[in-house]
C-alpha positions as CSV (number, residue, x, y, z in Angstrom):
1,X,32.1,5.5,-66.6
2,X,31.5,3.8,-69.9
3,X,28.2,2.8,-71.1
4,X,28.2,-0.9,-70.3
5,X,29.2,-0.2,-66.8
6,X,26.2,2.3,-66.5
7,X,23.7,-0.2,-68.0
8,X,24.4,-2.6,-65.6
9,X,24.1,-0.4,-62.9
10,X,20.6,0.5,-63.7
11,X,19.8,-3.3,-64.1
12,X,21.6,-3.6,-60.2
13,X,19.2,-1.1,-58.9
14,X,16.0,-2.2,-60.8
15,X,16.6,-5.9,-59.3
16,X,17.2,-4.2,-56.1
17,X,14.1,-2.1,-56.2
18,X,12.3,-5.5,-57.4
19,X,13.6,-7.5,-54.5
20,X,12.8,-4.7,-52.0
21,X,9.3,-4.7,-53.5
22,X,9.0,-8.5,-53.2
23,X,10.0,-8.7,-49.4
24,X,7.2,-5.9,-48.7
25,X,4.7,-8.0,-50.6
26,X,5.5,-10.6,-48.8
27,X,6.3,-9.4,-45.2
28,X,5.2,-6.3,-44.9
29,X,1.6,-7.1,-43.1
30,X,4.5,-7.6,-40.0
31,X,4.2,-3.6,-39.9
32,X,0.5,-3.1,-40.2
33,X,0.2,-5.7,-37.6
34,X,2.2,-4.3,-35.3
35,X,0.9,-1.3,-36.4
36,X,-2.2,-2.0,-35.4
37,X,-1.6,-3.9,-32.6
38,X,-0.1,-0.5,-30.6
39,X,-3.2,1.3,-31.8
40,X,-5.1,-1.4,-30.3
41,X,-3.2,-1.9,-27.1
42,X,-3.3,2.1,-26.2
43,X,-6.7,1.7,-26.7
44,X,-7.9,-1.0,-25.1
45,X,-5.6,0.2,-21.9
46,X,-7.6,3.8,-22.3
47,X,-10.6,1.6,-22.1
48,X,-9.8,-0.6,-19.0
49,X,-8.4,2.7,-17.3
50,X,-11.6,4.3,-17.3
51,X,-13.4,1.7,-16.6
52,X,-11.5,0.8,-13.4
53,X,-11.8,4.4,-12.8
54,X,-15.7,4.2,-13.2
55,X,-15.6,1.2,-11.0
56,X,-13.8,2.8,-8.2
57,X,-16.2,6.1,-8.5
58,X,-19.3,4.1,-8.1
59,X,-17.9,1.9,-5.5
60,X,-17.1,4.9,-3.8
61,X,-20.1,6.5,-4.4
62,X,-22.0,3.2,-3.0
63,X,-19.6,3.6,-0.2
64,X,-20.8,7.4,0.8
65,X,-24.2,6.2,0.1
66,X,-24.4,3.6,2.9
67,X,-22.7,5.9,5.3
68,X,-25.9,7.7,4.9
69,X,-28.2,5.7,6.5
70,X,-29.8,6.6,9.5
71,X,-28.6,3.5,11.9
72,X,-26.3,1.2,12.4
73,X,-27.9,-1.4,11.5
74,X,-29.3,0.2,8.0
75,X,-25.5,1.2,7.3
76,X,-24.5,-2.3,8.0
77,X,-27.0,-4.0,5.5
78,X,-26.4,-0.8,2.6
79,X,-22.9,-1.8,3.0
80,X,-23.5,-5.3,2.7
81,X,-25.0,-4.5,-0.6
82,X,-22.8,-2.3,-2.0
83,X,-21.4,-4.5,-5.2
84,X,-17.7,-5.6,-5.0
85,X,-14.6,-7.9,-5.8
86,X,-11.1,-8.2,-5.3
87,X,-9.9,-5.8,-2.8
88,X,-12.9,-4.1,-2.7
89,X,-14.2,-6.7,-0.7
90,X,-11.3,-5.9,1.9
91,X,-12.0,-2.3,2.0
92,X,-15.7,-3.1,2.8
93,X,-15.1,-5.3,5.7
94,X,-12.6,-2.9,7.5
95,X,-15.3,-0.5,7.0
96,X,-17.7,-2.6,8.6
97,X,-15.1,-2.9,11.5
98,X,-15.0,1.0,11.9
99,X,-17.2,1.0,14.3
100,X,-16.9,-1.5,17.3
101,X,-18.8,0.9,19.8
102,X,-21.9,0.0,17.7
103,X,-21.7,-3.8,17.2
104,X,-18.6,-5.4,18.6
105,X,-18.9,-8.6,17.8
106,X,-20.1,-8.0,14.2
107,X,-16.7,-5.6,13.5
108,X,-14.7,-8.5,14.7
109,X,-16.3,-11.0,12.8
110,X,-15.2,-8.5,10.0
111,X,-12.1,-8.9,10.6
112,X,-11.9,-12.6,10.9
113,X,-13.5,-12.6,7.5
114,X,-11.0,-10.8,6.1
115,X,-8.3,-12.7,7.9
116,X,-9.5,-16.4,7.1
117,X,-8.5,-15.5,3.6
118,X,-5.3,-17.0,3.1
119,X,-4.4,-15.2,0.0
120,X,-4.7,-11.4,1.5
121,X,-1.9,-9.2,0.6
122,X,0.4,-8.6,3.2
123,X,-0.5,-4.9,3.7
124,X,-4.8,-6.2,4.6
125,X,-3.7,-9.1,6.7
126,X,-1.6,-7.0,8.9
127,X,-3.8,-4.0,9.0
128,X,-6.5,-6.4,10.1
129,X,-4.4,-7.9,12.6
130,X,-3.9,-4.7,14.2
131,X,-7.8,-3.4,14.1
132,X,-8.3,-6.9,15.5
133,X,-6.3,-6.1,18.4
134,X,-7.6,-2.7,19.0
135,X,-11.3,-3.9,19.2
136,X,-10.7,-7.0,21.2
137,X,-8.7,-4.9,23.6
138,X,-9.0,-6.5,27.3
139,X,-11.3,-8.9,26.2
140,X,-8.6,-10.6,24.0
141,X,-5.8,-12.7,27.2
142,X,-2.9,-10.1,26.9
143,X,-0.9,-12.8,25.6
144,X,-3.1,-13.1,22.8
145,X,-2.3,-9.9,21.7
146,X,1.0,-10.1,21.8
147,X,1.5,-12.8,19.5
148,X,-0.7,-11.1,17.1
149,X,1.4,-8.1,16.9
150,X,4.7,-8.8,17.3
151,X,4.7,-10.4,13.3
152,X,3.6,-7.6,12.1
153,X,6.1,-5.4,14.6
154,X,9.1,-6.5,12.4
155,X,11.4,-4.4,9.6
156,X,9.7,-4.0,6.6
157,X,6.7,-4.8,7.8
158,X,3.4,-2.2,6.3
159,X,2.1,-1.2,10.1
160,X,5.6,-2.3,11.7
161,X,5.4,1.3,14.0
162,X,2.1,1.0,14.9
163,X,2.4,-2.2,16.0
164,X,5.4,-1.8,18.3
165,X,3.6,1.2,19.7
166,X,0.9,-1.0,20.6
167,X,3.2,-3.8,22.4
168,X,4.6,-1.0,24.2
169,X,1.6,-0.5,25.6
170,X,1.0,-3.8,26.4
171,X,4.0,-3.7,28.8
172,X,2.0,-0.9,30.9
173,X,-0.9,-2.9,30.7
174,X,1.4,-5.4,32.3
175,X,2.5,-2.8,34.9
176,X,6.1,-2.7,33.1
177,X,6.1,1.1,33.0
178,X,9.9,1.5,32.3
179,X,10.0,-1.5,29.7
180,X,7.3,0.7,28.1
181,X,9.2,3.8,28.1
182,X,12.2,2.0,26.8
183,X,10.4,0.6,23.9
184,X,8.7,4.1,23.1
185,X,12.1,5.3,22.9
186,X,13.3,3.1,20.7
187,X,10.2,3.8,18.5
188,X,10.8,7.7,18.6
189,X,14.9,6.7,17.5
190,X,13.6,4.6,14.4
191,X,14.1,5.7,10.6
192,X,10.6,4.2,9.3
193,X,8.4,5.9,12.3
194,X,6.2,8.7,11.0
195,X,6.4,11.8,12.1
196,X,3.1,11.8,13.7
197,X,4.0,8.8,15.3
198,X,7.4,9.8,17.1
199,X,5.2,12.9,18.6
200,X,2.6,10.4,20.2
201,X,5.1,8.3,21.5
202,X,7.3,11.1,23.2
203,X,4.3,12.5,24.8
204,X,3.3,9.0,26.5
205,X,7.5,9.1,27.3
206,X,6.7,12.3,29.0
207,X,3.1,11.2,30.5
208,X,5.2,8.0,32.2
209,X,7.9,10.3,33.8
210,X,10.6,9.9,31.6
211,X,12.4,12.1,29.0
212,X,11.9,11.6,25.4
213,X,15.2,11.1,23.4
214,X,16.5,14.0,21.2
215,X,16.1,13.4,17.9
216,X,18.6,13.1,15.5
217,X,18.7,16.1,13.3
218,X,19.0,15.5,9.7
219,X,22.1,14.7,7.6
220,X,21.5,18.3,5.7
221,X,21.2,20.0,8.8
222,X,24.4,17.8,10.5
223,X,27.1,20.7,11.6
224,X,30.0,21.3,9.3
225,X,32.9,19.8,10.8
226,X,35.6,22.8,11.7
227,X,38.0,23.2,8.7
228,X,41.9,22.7,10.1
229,X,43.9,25.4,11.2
230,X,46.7,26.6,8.4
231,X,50.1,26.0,9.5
C-alpha cells in the first residue's frame, strides 16, 4: 500500500471515530435513560412487592386477630374494623358469612353485599352464590335455589362441581332419588371434579342404593393393547 493510500485511510477512520463520537454526544443519554429506567423499574417493582406483601401480612394478621375475640358479636365488629380494599373487602365478608349458626341473617347480608357489587370477579360472585345457597338452605323456595346454582353449574365455571353436587341434592330434596343418583354419577364421570369430590359423591351414590360408576383409570395406566401375532 503506498503512502497516499495509507494517509487517507487514517483520515477515513479519524472522521469515523469523530462521527461515532458526535452521535454519542448527541444521543447517547438514550442509554443512560434506559439505563436507568431498568434500574428504576426493578426497583420500584421490589418496592411495591413488599409492600403488597406487608399489606397482606397485616391484613392477615388483623384477620387472626379478630378471630380472637371472645363472642360473636366482638369478632363481628373486630372484623368490621380490620382495614381493607379491593378484594380484601371480599375476603372479609365471606368471613363474616362463616358462621351462619351464630347470626344468620347477618352472614347472608354478607353475602348480598358482596353480591350487589356488579363488578366482582367471576370466581367471588359465584363462590358467594353458593355460600348464599348453603345458608339459606330450606328457608330459600327450592326453586330459588336452583336458579342460583345452575349458572354457576356450567363448564368452565370456578365452583362448576360443587354446584352440580348441590342441584343433585336438590332433586332428593324434591324426593327424585334416582334423578339424584344419576346426576351424582355424572359428577363422579367428569374430568374437572376433584378428587375429594368424586369420593363424596360415590358415597351418597352408595347411601341412595345405587352403585357408583367405575372410574376411568388413567391414560398412563390404560392397558397395552396385544401386539399382533407374527405370521
Amino acid at each position: 500500500m503506498s503512502n497516499p493510500d495509507s494517509f487517507i485511510d487514517e483520515v477515513t477512520e479519524e472522521v469515523r471515530r469523530d462521527r461515532l463520537y458526535g452521535l454519542f454526544r448527541r444521543y447517547g443519554w438514550i442509554g443512560g435513560v434506559l439505563i436507568l429506567g431498568i434500574v428504576g423499574g426493578t426497583a420500584a417493582n421490589e418496592f411495591l412487592k413488599t409492600r403488597a406483601e406487608s399489606r397482606a401480612q397485616a391484613f392477615g394478621d388483623a384477620v387472626i386477630d379478630a378471630f380472637d375475640m371472645g363472642s360473636p358479636e366482638e369478632r363481628r365488629a373486630a372484623l368490621a374494623a380490620v382495614p381493607a380494599d379491593g378484594d380484601q373487602k371480599v375476603i372479609l365478608a365471606l368471613i363474616e358469612a362463616s358462621d351462619p349458626a351464630q347470626d344468620k341473617a347477618e352472614s347472608l347480608a354478607a353475602l348480598d353485599r358482596i353480591l350487589a357489587d356488579a363488578g366482582l370477579a367471576p370466581v367471588y360472585r359465584d363462590l358467594a352464590v353458593l355460600r348464599r345457597v348453603l345458608v339459606a338452605g330450606t328457608d330459600q323456595p327450592l326453586a330459588d335455589r336452583r336458579a342460583a346454582l345452575e349458572p354457576i353449574a356450567v363448564a368452565g365455571r370456578p365452583y362448576r362441581g360443587l354446584a352440580a353436587e348441590q342441584l343433585a341434592y336438590l332433586l332428593l330434596e324434591e324426593g327424585k332419588p334416582d334423578q339424584a343418583i344419576a346426576a351424582l354419577q355424572a359428577l363422579t364421570q367428569a374430568s374437572d371434579t376433584t378428587a375429594a369430590l368424586k369420593s363424596r359423591a360415590a358415597q351418597v351414590i352408595t347411601a341412595l342404593g345405587g352403585t357408583p360408576a367405575p372410574q376411568a383409570a388413567p391414560a398412563s395406566e390404560a392397558p397395552a393393547e396385544a401386539a399382533p401375532s407374527g405370521g
